[in-house]
VEXDREN-2710 file (C-alpha; in Angstrom, 1 decimal):
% VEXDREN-2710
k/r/px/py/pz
1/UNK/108.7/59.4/96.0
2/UNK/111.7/59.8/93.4
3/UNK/113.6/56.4/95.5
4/UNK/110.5/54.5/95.4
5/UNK/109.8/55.1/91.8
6/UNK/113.6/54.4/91.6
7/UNK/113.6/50.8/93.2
8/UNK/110.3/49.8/91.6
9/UNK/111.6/50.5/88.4
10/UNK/114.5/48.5/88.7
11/UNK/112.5/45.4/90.5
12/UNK/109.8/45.8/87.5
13/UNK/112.7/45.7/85.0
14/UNK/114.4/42.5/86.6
15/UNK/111.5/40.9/86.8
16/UNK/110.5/40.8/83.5
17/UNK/113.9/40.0/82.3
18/UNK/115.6/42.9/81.1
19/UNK/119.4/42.7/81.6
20/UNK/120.3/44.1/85.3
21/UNK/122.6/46.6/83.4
22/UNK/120.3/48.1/81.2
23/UNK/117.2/47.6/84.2
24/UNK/119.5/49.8/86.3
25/UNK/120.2/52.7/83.8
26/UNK/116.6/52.7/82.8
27/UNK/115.5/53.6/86.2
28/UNK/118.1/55.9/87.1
29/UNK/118.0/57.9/83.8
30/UNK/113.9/58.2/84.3
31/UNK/113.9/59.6/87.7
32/UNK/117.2/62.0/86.8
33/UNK/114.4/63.1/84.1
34/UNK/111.6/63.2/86.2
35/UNK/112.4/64.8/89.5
36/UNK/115.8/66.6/88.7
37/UNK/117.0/69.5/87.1
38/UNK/120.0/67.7/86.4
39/UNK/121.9/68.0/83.2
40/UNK/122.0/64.2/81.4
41/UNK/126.0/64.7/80.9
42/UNK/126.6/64.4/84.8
43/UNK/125.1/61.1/84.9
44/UNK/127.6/60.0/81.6
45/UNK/130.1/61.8/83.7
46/UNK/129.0/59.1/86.5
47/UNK/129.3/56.4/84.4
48/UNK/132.9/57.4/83.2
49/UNK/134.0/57.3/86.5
50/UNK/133.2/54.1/87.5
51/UNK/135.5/52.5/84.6
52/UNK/138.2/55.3/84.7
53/UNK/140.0/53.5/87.3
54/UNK/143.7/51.7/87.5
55/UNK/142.2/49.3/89.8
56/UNK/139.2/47.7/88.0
57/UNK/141.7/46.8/85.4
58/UNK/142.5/44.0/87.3
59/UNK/138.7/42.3/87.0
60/UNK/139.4/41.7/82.9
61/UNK/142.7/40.4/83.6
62/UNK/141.8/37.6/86.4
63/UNK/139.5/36.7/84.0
64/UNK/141.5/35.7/81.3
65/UNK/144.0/34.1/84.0
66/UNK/141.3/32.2/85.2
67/UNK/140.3/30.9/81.2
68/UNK/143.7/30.3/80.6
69/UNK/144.5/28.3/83.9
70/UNK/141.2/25.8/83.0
71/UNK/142.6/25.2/79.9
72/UNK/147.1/25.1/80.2
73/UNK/146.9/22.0/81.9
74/UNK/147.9/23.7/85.7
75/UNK/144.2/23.1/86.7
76/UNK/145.2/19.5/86.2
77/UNK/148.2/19.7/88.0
78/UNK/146.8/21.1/91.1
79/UNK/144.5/18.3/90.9
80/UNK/147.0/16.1/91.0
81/UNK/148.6/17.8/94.0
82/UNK/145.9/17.7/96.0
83/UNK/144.8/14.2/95.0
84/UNK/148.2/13.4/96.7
85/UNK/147.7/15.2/99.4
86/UNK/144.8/14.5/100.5
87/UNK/142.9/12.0/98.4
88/UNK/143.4/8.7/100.7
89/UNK/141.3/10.6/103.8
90/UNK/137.3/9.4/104.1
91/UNK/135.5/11.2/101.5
92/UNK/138.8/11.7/99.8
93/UNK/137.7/12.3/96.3
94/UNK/135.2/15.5/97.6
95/UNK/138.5/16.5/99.7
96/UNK/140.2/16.4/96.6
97/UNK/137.7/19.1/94.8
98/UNK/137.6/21.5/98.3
99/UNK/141.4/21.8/98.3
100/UNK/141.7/21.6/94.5
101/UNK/139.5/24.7/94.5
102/UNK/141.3/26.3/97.0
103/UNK/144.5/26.5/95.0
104/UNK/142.6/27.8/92.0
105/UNK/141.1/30.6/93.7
106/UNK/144.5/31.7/95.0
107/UNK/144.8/31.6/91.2
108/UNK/142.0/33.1/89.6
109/UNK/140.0/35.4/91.7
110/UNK/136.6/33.4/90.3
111/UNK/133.6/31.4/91.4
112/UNK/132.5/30.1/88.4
113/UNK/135.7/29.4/87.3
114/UNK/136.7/27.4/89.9
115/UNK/133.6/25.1/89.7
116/UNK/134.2/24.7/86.1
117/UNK/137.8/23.7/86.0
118/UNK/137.6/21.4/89.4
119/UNK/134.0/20.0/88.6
120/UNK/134.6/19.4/85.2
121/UNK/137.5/17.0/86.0
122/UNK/136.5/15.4/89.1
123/UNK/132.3/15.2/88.9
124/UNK/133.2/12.0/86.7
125/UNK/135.3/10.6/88.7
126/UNK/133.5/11.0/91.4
127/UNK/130.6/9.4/89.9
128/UNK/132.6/6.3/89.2
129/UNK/134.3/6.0/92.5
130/UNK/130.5/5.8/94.4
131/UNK/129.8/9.0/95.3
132/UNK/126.5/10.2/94.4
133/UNK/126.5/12.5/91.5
134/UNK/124.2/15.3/93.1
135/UNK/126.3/15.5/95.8
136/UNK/129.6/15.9/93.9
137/UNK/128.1/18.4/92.0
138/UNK/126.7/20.4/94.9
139/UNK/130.5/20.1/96.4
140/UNK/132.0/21.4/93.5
141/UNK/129.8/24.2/93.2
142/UNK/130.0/25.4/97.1
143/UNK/133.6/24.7/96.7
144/UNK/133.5/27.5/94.3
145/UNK/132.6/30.2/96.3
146/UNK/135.7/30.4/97.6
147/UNK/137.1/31.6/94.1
148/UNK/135.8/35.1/95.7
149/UNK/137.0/35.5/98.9
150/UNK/140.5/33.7/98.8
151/UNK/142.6/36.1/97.1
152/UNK/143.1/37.3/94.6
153/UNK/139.7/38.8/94.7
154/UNK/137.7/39.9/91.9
155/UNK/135.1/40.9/94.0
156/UNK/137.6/42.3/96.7
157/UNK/138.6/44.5/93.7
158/UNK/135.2/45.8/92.8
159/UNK/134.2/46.7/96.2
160/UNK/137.4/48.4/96.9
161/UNK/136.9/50.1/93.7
162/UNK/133.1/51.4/94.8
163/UNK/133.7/52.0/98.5
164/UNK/137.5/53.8/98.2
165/UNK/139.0/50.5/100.4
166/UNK/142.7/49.5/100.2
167/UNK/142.4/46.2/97.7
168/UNK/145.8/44.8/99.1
169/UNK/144.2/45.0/102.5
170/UNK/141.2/43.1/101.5
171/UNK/143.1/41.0/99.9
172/UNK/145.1/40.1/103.1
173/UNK/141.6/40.4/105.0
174/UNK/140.6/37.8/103.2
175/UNK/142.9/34.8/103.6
176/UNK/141.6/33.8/107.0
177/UNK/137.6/33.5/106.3
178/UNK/138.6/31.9/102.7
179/UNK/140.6/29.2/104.4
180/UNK/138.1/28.6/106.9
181/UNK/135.3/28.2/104.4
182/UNK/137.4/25.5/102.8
183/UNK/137.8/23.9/106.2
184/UNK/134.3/23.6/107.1
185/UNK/133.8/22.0/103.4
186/UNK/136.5/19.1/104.4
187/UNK/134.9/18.4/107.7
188/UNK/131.2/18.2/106.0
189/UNK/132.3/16.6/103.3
190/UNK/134.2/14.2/105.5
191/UNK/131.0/13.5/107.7
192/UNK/128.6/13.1/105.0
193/UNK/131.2/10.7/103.1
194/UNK/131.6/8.3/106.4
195/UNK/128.0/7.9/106.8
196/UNK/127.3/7.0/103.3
197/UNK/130.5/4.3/103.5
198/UNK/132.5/6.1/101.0
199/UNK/135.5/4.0/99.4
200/UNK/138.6/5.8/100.7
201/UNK/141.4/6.4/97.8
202/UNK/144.2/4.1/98.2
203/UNK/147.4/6.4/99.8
204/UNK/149.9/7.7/97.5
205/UNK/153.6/6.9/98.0
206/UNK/156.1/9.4/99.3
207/UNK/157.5/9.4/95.6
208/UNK/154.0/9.5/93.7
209/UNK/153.4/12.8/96.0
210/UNK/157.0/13.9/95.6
211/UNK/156.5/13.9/91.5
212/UNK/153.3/14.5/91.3
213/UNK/154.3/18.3/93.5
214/UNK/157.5/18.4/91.0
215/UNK/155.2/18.1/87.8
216/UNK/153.1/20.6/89.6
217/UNK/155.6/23.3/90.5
218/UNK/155.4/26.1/88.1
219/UNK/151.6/25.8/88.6
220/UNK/152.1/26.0/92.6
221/UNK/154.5/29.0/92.1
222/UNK/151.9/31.3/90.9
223/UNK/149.9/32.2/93.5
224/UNK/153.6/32.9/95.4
225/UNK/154.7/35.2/92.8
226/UNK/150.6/36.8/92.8
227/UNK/150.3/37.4/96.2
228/UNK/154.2/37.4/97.0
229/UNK/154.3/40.5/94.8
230/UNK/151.7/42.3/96.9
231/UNK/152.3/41.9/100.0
232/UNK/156.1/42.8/99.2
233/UNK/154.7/45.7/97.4
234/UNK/156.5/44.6/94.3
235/UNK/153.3/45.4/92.7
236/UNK/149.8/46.5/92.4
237/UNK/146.9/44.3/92.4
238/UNK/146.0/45.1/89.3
239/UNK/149.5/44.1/87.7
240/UNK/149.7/41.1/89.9
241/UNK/146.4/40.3/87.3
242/UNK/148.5/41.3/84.6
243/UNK/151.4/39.1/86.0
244/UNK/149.2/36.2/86.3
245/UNK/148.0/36.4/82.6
246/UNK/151.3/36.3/81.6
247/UNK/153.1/33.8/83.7
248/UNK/149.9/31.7/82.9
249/UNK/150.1/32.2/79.3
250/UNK/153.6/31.0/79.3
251/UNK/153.9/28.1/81.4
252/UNK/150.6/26.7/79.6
253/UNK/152.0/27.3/75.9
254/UNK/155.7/27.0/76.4
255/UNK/156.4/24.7/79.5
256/UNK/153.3/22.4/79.7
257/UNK/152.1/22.8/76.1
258/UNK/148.7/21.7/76.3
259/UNK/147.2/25.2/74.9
260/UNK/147.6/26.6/71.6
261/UNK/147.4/30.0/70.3
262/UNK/143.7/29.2/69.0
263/UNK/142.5/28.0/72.1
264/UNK/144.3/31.8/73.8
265/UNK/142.5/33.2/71.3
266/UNK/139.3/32.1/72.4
267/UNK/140.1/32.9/75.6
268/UNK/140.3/36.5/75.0
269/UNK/137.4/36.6/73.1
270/UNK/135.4/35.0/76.1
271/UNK/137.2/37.3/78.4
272/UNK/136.1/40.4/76.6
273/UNK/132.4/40.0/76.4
274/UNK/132.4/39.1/80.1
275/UNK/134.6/41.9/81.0
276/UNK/132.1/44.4/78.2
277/UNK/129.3/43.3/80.6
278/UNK/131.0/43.9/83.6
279/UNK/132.4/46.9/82.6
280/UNK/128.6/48.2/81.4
281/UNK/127.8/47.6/85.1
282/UNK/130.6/49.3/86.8
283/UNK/129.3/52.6/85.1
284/UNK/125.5/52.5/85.1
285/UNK/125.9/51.3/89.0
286/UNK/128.6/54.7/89.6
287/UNK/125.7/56.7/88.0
288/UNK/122.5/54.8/90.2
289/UNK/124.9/55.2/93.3
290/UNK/125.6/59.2/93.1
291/UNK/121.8/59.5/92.7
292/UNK/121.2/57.8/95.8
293/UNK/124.5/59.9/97.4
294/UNK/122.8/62.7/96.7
295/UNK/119.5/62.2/97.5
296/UNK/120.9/61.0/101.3
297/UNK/119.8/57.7/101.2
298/UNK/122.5/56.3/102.7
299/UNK/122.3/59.0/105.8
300/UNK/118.2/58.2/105.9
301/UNK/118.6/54.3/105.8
302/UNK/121.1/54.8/109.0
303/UNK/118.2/56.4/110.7
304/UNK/115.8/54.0/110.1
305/UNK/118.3/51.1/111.1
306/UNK/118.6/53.3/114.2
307/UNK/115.3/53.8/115.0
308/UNK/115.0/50.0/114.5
309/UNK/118.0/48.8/116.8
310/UNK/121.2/50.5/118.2
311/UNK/122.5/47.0/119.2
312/UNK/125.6/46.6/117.0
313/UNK/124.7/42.6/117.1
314/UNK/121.6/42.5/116.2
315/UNK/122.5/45.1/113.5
316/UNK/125.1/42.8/111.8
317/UNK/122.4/40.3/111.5
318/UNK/119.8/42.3/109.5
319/UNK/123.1/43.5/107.4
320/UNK/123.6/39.8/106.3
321/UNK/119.9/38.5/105.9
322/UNK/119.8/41.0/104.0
323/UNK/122.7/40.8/101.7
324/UNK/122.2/36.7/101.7
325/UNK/118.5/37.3/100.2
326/UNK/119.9/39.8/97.5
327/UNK/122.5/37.3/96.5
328/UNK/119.6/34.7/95.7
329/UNK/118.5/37.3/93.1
330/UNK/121.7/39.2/91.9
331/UNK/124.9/38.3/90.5
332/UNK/127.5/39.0/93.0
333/UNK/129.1/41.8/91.2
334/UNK/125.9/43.8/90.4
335/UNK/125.0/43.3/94.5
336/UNK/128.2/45.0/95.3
337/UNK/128.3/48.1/92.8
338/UNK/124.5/48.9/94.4
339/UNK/124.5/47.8/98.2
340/UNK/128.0/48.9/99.1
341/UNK/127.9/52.4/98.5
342/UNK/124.3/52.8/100.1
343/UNK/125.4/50.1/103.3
344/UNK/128.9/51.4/103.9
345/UNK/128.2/55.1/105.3
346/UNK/125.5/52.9/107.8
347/UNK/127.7/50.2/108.8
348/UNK/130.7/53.0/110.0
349/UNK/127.7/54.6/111.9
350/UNK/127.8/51.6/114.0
351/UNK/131.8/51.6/114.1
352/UNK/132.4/48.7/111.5
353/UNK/135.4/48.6/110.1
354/UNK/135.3/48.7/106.0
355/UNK/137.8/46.2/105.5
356/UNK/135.7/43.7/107.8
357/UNK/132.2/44.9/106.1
358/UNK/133.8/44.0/102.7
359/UNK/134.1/40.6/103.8
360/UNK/130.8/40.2/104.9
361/UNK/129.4/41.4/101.9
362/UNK/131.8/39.4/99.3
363/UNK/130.9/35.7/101.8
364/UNK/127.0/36.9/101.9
365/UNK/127.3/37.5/98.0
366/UNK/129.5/34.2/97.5
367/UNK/127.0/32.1/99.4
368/UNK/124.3/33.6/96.9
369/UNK/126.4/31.8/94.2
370/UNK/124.8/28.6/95.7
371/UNK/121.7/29.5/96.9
372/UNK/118.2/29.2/94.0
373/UNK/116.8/31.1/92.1
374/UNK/119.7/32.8/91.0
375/UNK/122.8/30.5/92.0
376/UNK/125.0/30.4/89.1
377/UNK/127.8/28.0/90.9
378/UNK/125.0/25.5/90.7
379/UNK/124.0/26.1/87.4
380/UNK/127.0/25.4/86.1
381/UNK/127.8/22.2/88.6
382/UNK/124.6/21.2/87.1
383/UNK/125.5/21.6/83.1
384/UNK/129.1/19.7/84.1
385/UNK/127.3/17.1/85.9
386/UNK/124.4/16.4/83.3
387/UNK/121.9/16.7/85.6
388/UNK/118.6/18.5/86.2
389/UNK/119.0/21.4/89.3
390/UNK/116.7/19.8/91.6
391/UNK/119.3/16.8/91.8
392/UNK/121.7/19.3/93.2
393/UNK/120.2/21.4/95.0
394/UNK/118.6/18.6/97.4
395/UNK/122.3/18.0/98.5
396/UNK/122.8/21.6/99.5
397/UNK/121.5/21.7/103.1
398/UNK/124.7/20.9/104.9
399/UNK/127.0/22.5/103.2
400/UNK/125.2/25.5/103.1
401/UNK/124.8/25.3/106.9
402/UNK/128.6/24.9/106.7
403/UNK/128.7/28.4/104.8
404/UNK/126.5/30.4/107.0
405/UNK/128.1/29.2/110.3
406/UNK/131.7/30.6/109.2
407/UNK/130.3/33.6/108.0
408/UNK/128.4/34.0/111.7
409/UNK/132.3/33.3/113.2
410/UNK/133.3/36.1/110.3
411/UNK/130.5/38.4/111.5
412/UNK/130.7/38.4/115.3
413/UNK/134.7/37.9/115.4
414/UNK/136.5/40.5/113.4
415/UNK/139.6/39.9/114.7
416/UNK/139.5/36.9/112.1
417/UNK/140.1/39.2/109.4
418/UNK/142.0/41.9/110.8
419/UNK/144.6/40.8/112.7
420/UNK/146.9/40.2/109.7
421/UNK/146.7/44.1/108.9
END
């Protein structure tokens, strides 16, 4: 009776509009009342816990990096790269955003992010070179949802965080599903562009590519110093964040000085009410989870899934219709502070690996990015683009096909993201 009152609560709550933070406190604070003898100070003691942690210090600090990178001129660089690089194949300009984004995300750990430093820049353009605007828009924003799986991760932190998982080995877990995501994207993207007739990009020189990667170096060296330093076990991930704000901060005020200290200002400003928000999650989640710990939900939803199938297959697929129908509702980061704690314990049952589950989860949540009502990469591919949602999201079908299908190979294959542990 307590979990149903529990669940309704929190659906009634979110329905109606109340921030998921405060939905999810309100409902675990009245059943704590209501059907336990529990002393009010053990669920603030919950909460505590969930921010006292080195780790989640990281999530503030990929932030900044992220508003920093969008704004120091290195998001232009890689652009720049990658126009090089790629910009002269069919459907060169959307080629340009899917590898674009790829190097941002080894940057800044974030979805939206991503979509609004790559988008903003090349939507236009894209616009003016033929491509349909919809299209470029719905490109840019499932380009984004690689921001959360190709590390660093900020999502890879959080789960780690809630679920006890190494980060660094997430983090190396994820390289191989991230770059396959942005595969798939080139290959759609190149399909779609040669049945519309899409102008290719006339090829750059040997010595426009050869300055355009020199103008871009210091940007290009960040992600080897990032993820250089934790694989090497220089550092953490959470000061490779802190690196990566600093290095950032530098080479946009001092080397490519096109930031000034009022624009880093505003940056931290914007990174602090995000990270307040965040942060208010992370704690009212810790408290809704050790209810459900220690009522045994986890142990009872196992027996139900059990009583329902013991094939490990057909298991893995409820897991992800699942999780990919939450992320059409939830923001990624509130999806991971409830489900993992409460799916974890049932996915070992069936002898998944944690590492590989928190893959699944972070694509399943990542596609949600794109996927109405909720779908924030859209909303904001939609804002850059000027342009009403419905113009986007009509664009959506293939590429979200493209999504699914590598998270199937992701599912059913977990050598794909284990074999570099």
């Amino acid at each position: 009776m307590d979990i149903l009152l529990l669940f309704a609560v929190l659906v009634l709550c979110v329905t109606i509009g109340v921030p998921i933070g405060f939905a999810i406190a309100g409902a675990t604070f009245l059943v704590t009342v209501a059907f336990t003898s529990m002393d009010l100070t053990t669920m603030a003691a919950y909460c505590t816990s969930g921010i006292n942690s080195f780790p989640i210090m990281a999530v503030p600090f990929f932030l900044l990096a992220g508003s920093i990178m969008g704004t120091g001129g290195i998001a232009r660089r890689i652009v720049d790269v990658s126009m090089c690089l790629v910009g002269h194949i069919a459907g060169g300009l959307g080629a340009v955003v899917t590898v674009a984004s790829m190097f941002f995300a080894a940057l800044s750990g974030a979805g939206m992010a991503t979509v609004a430093a790559m988008g903003g820049m090349l939507i236009p353009e894209m616009a003016k070179k033929g491509y349909d605007k919809g299209y470029s828009a719905a490109l840019a924003a499932c380009a984004g949802t690689m921001g959360p799986i190709i590390p660093p991760s900020m999502l890879f932190v959080i789960y780690g965080v809630c679920t006890q998982t190494s980060i660094s080995d997430l983090f190396i877990a994820g390289i191989v599903p991230g770059v396959l995501m942005g595969l798939g994207l080139l290959i759609t993207n190149t399909v779609i562009c040669k049945k519309n007739n899409i102008p290719k990009q006339e090829k750059c020189s040997m010595r426009q590519t050869g300055r355009a990667i020199w103008e871009a170096k210091w940007a290009l060296l960040a992600p080897v110093i990032i993820l250089g330093g934790i694989y090497s076990g220089i550092f953490t991930p959470t000061e490779s964040a802190a690196v990566a704000c600093v290095y950032c901060a530098v080479i946009s005020l001092f080397v490519y000085r096109e930031t000034s200290f009022k624009e880093m200002y505003t940056a931290l400003a914007d990174t602090a009410v995000v990270n307040g928000m965040t942060s208010f999650l992370l704690g009212t989640c810790t408290a809704f989870a050790g209810y459900l710990s220690l009522e045994q939900v986890p142990q009872k939803l196992l027996d139900v899934m059990m009583g329902i199938t013991d094939n490990k297959l057909l298991f893995m697929l409820m897991i992800n219709i699942i999780l990919l129908v939450i992320g059409m509702f939830l923001d990624a980061v509130p999806a991971i502070l409830i489900m993992a704690p409460i799916l974890l314990p049932v996915v070992t049952g069936f002898g998944i690996d944690s590492v590989h589950f928190g893959i699944i989860v972070c694509i399943n949540l990542a596609i949600g990015l794109v996927t109405p009502p909720y779908g924030c990469n859209l909303f904001v591919a939609s804002a850059v683009a000027e342009l009403p949602i419905e113009r986007v999201t009509k664009h959506m079908v293939p590429l979200l096909c493209t999504l699914i299908t590598v998270l199937i190979v992701v599912t059913y294959i977990p050598q794909i993201t284990l074999f570099l542990l």
